[in-house]
C-alpha positions as CSV (number, residue, x, y, z in Angstrom):
1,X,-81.4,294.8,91.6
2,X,-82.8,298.2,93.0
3,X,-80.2,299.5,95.5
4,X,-82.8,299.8,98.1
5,X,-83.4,296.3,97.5
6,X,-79.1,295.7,97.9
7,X,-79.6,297.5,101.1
8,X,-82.5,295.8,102.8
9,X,-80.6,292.3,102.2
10,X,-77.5,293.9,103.3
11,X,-79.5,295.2,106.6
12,X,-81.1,291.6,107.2
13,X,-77.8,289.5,107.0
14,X,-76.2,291.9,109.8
15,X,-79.3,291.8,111.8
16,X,-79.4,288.4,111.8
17,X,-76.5,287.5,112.2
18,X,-76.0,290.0,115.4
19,X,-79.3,287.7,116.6
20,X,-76.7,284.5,116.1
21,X,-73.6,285.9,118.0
22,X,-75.4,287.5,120.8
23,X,-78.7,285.3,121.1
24,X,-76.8,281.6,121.0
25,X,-74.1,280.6,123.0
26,X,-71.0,278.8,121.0
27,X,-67.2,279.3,121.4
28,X,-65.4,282.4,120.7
29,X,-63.3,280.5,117.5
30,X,-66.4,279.2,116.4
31,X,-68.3,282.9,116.4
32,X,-65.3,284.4,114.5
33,X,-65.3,281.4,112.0
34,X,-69.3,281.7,111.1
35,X,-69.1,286.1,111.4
36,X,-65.8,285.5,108.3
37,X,-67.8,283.0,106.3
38,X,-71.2,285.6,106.1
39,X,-68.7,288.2,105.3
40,X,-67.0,286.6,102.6
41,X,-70.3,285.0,101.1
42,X,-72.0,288.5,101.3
43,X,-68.7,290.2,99.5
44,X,-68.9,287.6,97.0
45,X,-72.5,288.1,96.5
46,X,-71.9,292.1,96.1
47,X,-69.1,291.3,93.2
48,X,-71.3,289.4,91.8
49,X,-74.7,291.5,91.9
50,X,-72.6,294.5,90.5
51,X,-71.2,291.8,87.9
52,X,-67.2,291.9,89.3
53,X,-67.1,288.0,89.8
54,X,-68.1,287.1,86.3
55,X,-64.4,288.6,85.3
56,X,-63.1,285.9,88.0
57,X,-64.8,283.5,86.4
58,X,-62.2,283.1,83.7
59,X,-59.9,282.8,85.7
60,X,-59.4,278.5,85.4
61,X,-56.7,276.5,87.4
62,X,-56.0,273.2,85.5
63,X,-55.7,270.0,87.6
64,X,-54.5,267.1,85.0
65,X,-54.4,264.4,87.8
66,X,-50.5,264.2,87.8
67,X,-49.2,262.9,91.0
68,X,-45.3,264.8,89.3
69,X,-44.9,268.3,88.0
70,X,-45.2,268.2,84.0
71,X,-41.7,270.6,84.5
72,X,-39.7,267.6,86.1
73,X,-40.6,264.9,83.0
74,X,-39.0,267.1,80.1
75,X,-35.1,266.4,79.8
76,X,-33.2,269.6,80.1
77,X,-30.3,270.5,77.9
78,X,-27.3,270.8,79.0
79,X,-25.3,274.4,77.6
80,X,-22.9,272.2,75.1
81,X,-26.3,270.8,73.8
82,X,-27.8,274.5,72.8
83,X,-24.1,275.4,71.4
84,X,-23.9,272.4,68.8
85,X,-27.5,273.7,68.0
């Protein structure tokens, strides 16, 4: 993407989004919300236009449907237990 291109967009999402907050009436907490939602989609959309958020994409958490921590279920040895070892 030409950076002119980057810049344009970049220039079109603050405009309109200055058109949102001053042009329609809503709450205070509801303008803050909706200004740090653009922000972080348009930051996430930078990292991933100069190709930062593919390295975050291997970044995996692991959800194995376990109501208990897999650390609880193994039985822990006592200190005598590692001595007789």
């Amino acid at each position: 993407m030409p950076l002119v291109q980057l810049v344009v967009v970049l220039i079109v999402v603050g405009v309109l989004l200055g058109m949102v907050n001053r042009y329609i009436p809503m709450a205070g907490s509801i303008k803050s919300i909706l200004n740090g939602v653009v922000v972080i989609v348009v930051v996430l959309w930078l990292l991933n236009v100069f190709g930062l958020f593919s390295s975050l994409s291997m970044i995996h958490v692991e959800y194995t449907g376990e109501t208990e921590s897999r650390w609880t279920s193994t039985p822990i040895r006592s200190v005598t237990d590692n001595q007789r070892s």
